[in-house]
N, C-alpha and C positions, 0 to 999 in steps of 0.2 A: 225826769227821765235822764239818765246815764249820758253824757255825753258822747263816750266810746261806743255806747250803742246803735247808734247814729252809721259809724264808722261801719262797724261790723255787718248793718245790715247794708248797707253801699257795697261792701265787698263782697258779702254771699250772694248781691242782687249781676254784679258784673261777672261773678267764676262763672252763675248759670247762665248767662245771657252767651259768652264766650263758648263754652260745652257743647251751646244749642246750635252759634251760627257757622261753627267749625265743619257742621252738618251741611250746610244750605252753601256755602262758599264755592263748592264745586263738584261735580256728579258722581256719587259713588259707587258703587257696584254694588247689587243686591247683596251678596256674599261678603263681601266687606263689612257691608251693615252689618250679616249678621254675626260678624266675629266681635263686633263691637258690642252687639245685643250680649254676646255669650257674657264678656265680662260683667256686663253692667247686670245682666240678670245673679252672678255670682256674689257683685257688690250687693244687692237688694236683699238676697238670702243672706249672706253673711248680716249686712244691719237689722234684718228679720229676729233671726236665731240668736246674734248675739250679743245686742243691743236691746232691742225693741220688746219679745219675748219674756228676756230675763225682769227687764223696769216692770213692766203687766203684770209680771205674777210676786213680784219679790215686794216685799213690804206690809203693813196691816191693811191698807184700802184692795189686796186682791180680790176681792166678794162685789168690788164695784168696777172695777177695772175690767176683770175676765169676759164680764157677758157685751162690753162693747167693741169686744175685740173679734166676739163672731158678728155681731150687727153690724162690724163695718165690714168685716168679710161677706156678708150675706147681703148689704149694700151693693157693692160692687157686682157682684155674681148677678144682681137683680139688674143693673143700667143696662150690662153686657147682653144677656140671656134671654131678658126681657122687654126692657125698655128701646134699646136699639136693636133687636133681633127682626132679621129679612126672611122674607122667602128666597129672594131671589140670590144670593148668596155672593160666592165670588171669590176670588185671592183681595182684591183692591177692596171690596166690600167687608173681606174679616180683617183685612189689616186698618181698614179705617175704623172697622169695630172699637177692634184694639187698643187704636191708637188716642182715641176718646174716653175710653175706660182709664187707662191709664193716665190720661190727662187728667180726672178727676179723682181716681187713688193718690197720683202723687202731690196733685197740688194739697189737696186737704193734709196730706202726710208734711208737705212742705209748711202750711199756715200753723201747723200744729207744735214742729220746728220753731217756728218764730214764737211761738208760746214759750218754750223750754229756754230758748235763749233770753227771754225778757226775764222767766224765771231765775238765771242762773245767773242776771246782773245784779240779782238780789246775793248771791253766795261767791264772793267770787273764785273760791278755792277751785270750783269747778263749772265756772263760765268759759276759760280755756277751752277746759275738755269738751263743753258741749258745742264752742266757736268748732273745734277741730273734726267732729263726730261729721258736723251737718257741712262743712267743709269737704270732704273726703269720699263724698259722694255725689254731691251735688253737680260737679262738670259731667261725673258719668251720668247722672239722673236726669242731666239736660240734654246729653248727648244722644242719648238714649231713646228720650221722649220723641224728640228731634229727626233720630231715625224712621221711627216707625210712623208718621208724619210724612216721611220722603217715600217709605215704600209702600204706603197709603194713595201716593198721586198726590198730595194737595198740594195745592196752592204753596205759592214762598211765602207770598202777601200773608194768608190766613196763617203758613206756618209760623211766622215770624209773631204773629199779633198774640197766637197763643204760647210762643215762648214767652216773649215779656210777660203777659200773665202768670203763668208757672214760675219765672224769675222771682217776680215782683211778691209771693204766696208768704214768703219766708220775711222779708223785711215789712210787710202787710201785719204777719203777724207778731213780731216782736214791738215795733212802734205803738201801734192800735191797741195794744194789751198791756205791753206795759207802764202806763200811769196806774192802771187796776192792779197792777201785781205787785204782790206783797210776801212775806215772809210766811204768812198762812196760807198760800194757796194749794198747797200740796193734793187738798180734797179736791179741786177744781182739775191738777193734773190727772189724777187719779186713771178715769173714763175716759179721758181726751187720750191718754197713750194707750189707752184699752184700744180705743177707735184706730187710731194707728198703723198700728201692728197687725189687725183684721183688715183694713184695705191694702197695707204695704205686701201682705201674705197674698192677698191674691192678687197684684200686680206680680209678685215674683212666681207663685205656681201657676197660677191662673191664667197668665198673659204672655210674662216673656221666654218661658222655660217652652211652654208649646211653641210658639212663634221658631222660637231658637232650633228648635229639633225637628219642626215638622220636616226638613229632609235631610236625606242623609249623606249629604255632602261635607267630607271636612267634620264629621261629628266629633272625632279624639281632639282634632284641637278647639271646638268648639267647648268639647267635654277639660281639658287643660285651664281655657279662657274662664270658663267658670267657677273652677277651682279655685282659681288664681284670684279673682274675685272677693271670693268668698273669706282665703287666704289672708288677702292685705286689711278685712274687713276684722279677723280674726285677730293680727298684729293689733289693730286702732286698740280692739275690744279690752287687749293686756293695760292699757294703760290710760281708760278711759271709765272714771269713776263717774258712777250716774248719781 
C-alpha cells in the first residue's frame, strides 16, 4: 500500500470531520442552513452532471455501468419512500427522513470515492486529480449532511457519531481495497460508479433541491447559491481528467 495513501486518506477524513462540526459549534438559523444547503446541493449537481455522469456512460464497460446507475437511484427512492415512510408525517419527521437517506446515498458515494482514490494510486498522473475531485466537495458534503441532522432535531451526540462515520467512508474505503487493487480493476470500477451517480442523483433531486425550495424565502439567492455550486464544480470539471 502506498505510503502517501495513508496521508491522504488522514486528510479527506479531517476536511469532512471539520465541514461537519463547523455545523454543531453553534446554533444556526434555519435559513442559514438553507443557503448553505443551496450551495451544497449545486456542488452535488455539478459533481452529478459533470463528473459522475460523464465516467458512467464514457468508456467500453457503459452496458454495465448504466443499469446500476438507476439501481442506486431506485435504492434510495426505495429507503426514503418506503422503507422509512410514516403516516404520521411532519417538518422534523421529513427532514429526519431526509437526513438518513442522504446519510446513506453519500456515504456509499463517499466509500466508493475511497475505491477511486486507491485506484488512482495505481496511475499516478491522475491520483492528484481524483485527491482534488473528492477534496472540493467533501467540507460542503459534510456540511451539508450536518445540516440537515440539525434541522432534523437530533441529537449532537448521534449527530457527531454519524459524522465520523460518513468521515471515515472515504478512508474506509481507499485502505480496505487498496491491497486488492490493481492495474486491472477497471471491470470492478465499472458498476461501482454506475451505483454512484444513481444514489449521488437522487441525493441531489430527490432530497436536497426539494428541501432547498420547499419555501419561498430568499429563493433568487438560494437559486444564485446553487448556481454557484454547480459553477465552481464546473471549473474542477475543466481540469480534472477521469
Amino acid at each position: 500500500m502506498p505510503e502517501h495513501l495513508v496521508l491522504y486518506a488522514a486528510i479527506i477524513f479531517g476536511i469532512a470531520m471539520v465541514g461537519g462540526i463547523i455545523t454543531l459549534i453553534r446554533r444556526w438559523s434555519d435559513e442559514l442552513l438553507h443557503m448553505f444547503l443551496s450551495f451544497g446541493a449545486g456542488i452535488f449537481l455539478g459533481t452529478v452532471f459533470l463528473h459522475l455522469l460523464p465516467e458512467t456512460f464514457s468508456g467500453p464497460d457503459v452496458a454495465k455501468s448504466a443499469p446500476f446507475a438507476l439501481i442506486g437511484y431506485l435504492l434510495l427512492f426505495f429507503i426514503e419512500k418506503i422503507l422509512f415512510a410514516r403516516k404520521d408525517g411532519g417538518v422534523e419527521h421529513g427532514h429526519m427522513v431526509i437526513s438518513i437517506t442522504a446519510f446513506v446515498g453519500l456515504s456509499v458515494h463517499s466509500f466508493i470515492e475511497g475505491l477511486g482514490l486507491a485506484v488512482g494510486s495505481e496511475y499516478p498522473r491522475i491520483e492528484s486529480a481524483i485527491l482534488i475531485s473528492i477534496l472540493a466537495h467533501k467540507m460542503t458534503a459534510s456540511f451539508s449532511l450536518t445540516s440537515l441532522f440539525v434541522l432534523a432535531k437530533m441529537p449532537k451526540g448521534k449527530s457527531l457519531l454519524m459524522l465520523t462515520v460518513f468521515s471515515l467512508m472515504a478512508p474506509l474505503g481507499a485502505l480496505l481495497l487498496a491491497p486488492v487493487i490493481s492495474s486491472e480493476s477497471d471491470a470492478l470500477l465499472a458498476p461501482l460508479v454506475g451505483l454512484t451517480s444513481g444514489t449521488f442523483l437522487y441525493v441531489a433531486v430527490g432530497e436536497l433541491l426539494p428541501e432547498v425550495f420547499h419555501t419561498r424565502q430568499r429563493r433568487w439567492l438560494k437559486l444564485v447559491l446553487l448556481f454557484l455550486g454547480a459553477i465552481f464544480m464546473g471549473f474542477l470539471s475543466l481540469n480534472h481528467a477521469h
